[in-house]
Biotite code that builds the C-alpha atoms (Angstrom):
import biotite.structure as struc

atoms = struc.array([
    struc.Atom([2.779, 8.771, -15.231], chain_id="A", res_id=1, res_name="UNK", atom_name="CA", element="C"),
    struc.Atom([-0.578, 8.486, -13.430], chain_id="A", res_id=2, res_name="UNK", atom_name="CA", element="C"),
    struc.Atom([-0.900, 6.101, -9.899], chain_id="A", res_id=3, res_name="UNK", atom_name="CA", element="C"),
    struc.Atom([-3.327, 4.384, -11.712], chain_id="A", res_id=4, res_name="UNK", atom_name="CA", element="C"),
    struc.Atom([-0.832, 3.827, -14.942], chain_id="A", res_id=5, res_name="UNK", atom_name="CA", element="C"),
    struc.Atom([1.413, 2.497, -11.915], chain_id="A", res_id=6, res_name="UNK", atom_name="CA", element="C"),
    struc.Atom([-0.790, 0.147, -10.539], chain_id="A", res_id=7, res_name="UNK", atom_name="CA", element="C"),
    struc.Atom([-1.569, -1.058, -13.972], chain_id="A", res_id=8, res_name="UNK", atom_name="CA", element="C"),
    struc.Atom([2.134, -2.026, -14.908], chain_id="A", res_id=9, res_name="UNK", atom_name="CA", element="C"),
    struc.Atom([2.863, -3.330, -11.459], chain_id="A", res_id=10, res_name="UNK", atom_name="CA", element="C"),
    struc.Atom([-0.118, -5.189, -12.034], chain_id="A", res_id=11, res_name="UNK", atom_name="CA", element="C"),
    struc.Atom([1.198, -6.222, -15.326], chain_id="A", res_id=12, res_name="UNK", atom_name="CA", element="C"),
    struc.Atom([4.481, -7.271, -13.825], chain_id="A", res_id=13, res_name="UNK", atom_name="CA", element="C"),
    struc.Atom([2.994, -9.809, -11.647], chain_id="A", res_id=14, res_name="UNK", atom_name="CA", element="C"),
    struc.Atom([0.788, -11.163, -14.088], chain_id="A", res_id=15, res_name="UNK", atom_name="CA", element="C"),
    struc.Atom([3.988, -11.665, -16.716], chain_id="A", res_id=16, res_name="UNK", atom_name="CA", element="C"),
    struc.Atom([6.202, -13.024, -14.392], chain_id="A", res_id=17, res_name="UNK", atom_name="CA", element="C"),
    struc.Atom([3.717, -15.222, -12.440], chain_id="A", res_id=18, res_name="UNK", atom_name="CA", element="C"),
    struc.Atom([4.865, -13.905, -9.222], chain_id="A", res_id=19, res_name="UNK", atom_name="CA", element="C"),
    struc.Atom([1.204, -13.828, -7.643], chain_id="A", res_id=20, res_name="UNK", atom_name="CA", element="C"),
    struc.Atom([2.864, -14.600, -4.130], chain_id="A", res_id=21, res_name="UNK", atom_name="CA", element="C"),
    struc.Atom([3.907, -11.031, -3.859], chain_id="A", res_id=22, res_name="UNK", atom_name="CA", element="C"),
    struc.Atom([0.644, -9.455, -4.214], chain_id="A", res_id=23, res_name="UNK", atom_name="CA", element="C"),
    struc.Atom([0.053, -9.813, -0.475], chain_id="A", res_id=24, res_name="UNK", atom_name="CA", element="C"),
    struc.Atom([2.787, -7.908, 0.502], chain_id="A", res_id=25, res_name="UNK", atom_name="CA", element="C"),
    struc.Atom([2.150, -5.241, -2.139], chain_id="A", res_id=26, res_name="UNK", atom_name="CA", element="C"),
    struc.Atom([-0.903, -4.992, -0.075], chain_id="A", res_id=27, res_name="UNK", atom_name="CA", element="C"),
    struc.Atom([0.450, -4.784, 3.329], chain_id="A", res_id=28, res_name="UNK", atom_name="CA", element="C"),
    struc.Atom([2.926, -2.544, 2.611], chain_id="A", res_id=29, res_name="UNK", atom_name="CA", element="C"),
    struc.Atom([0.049, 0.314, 0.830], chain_id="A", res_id=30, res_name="UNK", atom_name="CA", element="C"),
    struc.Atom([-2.187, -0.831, 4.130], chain_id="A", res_id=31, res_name="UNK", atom_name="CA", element="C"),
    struc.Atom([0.845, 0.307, 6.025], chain_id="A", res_id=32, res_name="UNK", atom_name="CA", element="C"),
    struc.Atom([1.402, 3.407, 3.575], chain_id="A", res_id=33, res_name="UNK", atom_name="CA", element="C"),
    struc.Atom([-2.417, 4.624, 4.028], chain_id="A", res_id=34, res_name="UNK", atom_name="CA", element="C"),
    struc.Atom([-1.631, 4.349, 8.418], chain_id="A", res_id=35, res_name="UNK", atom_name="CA", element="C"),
    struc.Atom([0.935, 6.581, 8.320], chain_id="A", res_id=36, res_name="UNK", atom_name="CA", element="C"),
    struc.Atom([-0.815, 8.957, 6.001], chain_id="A", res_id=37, res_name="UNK", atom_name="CA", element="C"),
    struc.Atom([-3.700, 8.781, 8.233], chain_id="A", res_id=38, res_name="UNK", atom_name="CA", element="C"),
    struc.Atom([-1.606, 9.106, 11.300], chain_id="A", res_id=39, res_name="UNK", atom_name="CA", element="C"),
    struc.Atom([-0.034, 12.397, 9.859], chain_id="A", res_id=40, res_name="UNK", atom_name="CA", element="C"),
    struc.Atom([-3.357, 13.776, 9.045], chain_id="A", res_id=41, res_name="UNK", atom_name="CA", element="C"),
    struc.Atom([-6.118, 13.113, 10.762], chain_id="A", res_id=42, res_name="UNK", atom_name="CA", element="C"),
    struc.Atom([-7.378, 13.586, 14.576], chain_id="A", res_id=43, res_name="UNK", atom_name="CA", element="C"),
    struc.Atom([-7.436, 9.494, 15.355], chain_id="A", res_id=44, res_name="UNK", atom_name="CA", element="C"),
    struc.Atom([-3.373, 9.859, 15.037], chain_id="A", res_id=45, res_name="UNK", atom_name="CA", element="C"),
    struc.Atom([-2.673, 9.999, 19.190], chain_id="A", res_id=46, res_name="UNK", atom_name="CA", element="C"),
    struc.Atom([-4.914, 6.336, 18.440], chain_id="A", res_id=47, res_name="UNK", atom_name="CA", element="C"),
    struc.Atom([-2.871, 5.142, 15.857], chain_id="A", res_id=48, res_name="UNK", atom_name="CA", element="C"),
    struc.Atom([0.441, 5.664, 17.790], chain_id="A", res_id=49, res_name="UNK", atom_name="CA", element="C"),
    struc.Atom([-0.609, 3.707, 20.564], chain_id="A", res_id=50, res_name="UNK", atom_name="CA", element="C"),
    struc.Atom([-0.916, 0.374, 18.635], chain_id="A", res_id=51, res_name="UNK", atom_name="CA", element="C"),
    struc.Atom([2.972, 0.826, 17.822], chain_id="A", res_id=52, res_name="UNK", atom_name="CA", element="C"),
])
């Protein structure tokens, strides 16, 4: 299964169940996903750890 097949039936879920209040968190918490990849990876990371 592709990410984008993922997002799609995530997506999907929400839509079905009418549960359109979570879609802000789903967001946050990939926000938060794509910081610590970034921290891991990249030379801003001494940056990123100072804001935590």
């Amino acid at each position: 299964m592709s990410r984008i097949e993922t997002v799609r039936e995530i997506w999907g879920l929400l839509k079905a169940r009418k549960r359109y209040w979570l879609i802000p968190i789903v967001v946050i918490v990939l926000l938060l996903a794509l910081l610590l990849f970034l921290a891991e990876t990249s030379p801003v990371a001494p940056f990123i750890y100072t804001l935590f």
